[in-house]
C-alpha positions in Angstrom: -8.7 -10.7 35.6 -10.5 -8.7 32.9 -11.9 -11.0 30.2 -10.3 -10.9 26.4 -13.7 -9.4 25.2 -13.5 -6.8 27.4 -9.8 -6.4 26.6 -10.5 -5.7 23.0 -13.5 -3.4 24.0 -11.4 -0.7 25.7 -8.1 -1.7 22.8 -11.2 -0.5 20.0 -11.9 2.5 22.3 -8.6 4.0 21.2 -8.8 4.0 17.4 -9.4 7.6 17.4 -6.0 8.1 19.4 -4.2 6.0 16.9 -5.7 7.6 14.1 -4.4 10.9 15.5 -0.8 9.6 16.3 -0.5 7.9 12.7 -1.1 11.5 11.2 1.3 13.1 13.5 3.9 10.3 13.1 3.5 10.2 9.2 3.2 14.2 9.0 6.5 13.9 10.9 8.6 12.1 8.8 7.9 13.8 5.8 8.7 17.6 7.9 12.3 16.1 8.5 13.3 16.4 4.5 13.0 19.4 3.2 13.8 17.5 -0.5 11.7 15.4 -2.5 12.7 13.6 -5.8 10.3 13.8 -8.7 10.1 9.9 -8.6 7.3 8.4 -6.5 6.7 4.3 -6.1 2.9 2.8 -6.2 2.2 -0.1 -4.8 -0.8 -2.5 -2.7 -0.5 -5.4 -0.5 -3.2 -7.8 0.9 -3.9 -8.1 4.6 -5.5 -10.9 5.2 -8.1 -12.3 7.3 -8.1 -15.9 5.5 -6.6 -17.0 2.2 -7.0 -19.8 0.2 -10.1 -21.9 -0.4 -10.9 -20.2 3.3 -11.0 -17.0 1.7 -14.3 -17.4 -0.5 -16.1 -18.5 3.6 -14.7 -15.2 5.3 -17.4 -13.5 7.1 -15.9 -11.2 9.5 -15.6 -7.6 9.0 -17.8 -7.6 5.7 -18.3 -3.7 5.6 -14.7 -3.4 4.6 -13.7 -6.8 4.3 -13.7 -7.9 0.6 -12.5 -11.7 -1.6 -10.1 -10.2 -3.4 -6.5 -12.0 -5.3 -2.8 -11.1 -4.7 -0.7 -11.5 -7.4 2.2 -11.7 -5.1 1.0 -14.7 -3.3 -0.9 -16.1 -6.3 -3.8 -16.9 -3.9 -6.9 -15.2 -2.8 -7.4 -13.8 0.2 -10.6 -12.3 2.1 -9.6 -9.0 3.5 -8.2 -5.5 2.6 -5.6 -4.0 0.8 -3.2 -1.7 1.6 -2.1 1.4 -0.3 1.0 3.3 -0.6 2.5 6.1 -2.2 6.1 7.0 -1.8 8.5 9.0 -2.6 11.3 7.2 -3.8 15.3 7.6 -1.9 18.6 6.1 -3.2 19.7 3.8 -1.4 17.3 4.1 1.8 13.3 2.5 2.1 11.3 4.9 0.3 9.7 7.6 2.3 5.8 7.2 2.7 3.6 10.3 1.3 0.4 8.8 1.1 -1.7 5.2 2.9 -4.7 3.9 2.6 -6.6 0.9 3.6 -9.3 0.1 0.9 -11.3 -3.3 0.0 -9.6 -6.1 -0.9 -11.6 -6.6 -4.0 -11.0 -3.3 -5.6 -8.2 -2.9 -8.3 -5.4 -0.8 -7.2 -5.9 0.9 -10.9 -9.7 2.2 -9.2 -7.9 2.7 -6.0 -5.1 5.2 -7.5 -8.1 6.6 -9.4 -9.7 7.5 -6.5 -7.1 9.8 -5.1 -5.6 10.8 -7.9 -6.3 14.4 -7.4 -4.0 14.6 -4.9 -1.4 13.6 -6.5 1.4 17.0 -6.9 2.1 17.7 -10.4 5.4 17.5 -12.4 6.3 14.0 -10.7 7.0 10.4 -12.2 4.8 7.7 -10.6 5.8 4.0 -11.0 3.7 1.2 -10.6 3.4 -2.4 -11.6 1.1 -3.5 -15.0 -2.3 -2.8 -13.0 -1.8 0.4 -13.2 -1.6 0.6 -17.7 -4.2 2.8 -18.3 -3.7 4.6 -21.4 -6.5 7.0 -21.2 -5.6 7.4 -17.5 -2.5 8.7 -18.6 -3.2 10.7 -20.7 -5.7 12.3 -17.8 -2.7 12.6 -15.8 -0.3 13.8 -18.2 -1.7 17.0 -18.9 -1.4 17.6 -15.1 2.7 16.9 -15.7 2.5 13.8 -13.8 3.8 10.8 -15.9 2.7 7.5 -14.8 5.3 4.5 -15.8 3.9 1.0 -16.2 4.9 -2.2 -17.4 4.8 -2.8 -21.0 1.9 -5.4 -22.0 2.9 -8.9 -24.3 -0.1 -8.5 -26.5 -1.4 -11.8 -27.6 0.6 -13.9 -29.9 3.0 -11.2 -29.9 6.6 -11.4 -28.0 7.9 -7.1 -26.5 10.7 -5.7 -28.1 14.3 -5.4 -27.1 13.0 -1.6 -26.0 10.0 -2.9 -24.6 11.8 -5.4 -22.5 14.4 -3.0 -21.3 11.7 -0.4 -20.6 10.3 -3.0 -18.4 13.4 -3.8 -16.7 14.0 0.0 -15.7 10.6 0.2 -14.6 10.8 -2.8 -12.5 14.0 -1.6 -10.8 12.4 2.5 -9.8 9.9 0.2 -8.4 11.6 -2.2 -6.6 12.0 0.0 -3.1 8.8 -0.3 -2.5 8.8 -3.9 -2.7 11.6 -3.8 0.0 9.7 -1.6 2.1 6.6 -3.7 2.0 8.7 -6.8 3.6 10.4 -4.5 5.9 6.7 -3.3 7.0 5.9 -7.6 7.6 9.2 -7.9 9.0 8.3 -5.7 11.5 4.5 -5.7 12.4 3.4 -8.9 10.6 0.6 -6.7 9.3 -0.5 -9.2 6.5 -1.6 -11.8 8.8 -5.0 -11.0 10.9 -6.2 -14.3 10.7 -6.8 -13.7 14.7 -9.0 -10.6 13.7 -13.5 -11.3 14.6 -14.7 -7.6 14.1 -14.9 -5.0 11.8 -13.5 -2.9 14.7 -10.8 -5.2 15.5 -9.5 -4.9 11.5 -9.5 -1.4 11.4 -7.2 -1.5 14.7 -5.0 -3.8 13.7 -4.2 -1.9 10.9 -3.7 1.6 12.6 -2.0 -0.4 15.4 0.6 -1.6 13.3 0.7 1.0 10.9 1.4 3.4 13.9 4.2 1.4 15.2 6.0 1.3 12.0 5.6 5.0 11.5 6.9 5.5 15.0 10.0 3.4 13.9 10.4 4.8 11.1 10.5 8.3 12.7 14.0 7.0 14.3 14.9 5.5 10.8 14.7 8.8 8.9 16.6 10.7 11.8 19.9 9.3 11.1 19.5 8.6 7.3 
């Protein structure tokens, strides 16, 4: 019998291949709809090698690997964060455009930042309060993309009626992608990688898991 180091020696060896097949696979699903909405959800979620007061020992994986805090869980983690874009469906789990894996102590604001320049004009982003930026959106409205964020309670000071039913409409555009993030842990329990001892073994348990829930997805989108 082969030993489990050698076992995760040859699994490491096919990164490339799932790199590959997670283009294809994601590169497929967007071919089958010929129609996009001009709404598009933003979101991150941790994946997490250790959490808690283990977070602030984690040592494995530190060229990616990162202390970061979900506000989700209200606990920090060591590990990365996921990224998503999507392009929101009615009643159906958004359809993914755009995912990235980035540290897990960089703020999704810097994250979204960093690709913003992708992003195609004349759309309507939604994303939580991390994303308030005013000068950011300024940035991006003169590219026609409006970016729709919480608004902020400024201290001492309670929101308005407006503010609060801004909020609510904002929260319900984003909640999809909420829904497809627990349909992505129901699936491939991606969060947890407590198991994980390499930088090499992170960055294929991602694309593993990513890749199967793009290749299920595929059959998803076929009949929807």
């Amino acid at each position: 019998m082969s030993s489990y180091q050698a076992f995760n020696r040859r699994l490491n060896l096919l990164t490339d291949n799932f790199q590959a097949l997670f283009a294809y696979l994601l590169h497929s699903i967007q071919q089958r709809h010929n129609s996009f909405s001009q709404d598009y959800l933003i979101d991150s979620m941790p994946i997490m090698l250790a959490s808690g007061t283990r977070s602030k020992r984690g040592r494995i994986a530190p060229e990616i690997a990162k202390c970061g805090f979900s506000a989700v869980k209200q606990t920090h983690f060591h590990g990365v964060r996921l990224h998503l874009i999507a392009n929101r469906r009615i009643a159906a789990l958004p359809l993914p455009i755009q995912i990235w894996i980035k540290e897990g102590n960089v703020h999704d604001l810097v994250a979204l930042k960093e690709i913003s320049d992708e992003l195609p004009s004349g759309i309507n982003l939604f994303g939580d309060k991390a994303y308030a930026d005013a000068r950011f959106k300024a940035a991006l409205k003169e590219r026609e993309i409006q970016l729709f964020t919480p608004s902020k309670k400024l201290k001492k000071q309670e929101l308005t009626i407006e503010q609060k039913r801004f909020n609510k409409t904002v929260s319900s555009f984003r909640q999809p992608i909420e829904s497809f993030f627990k349909w992505l842990i129901d699936k491939t329990d991606i969060q947890r990688a407590s198991q994980i001892r390499s930088t090499e073994g992170l960055i294929i348990h991602c694309l593993g898991k990513l890749t199967f829930a793009l290749l299920l997805l595929n059959f998803y989108y076929r009949f929807t």
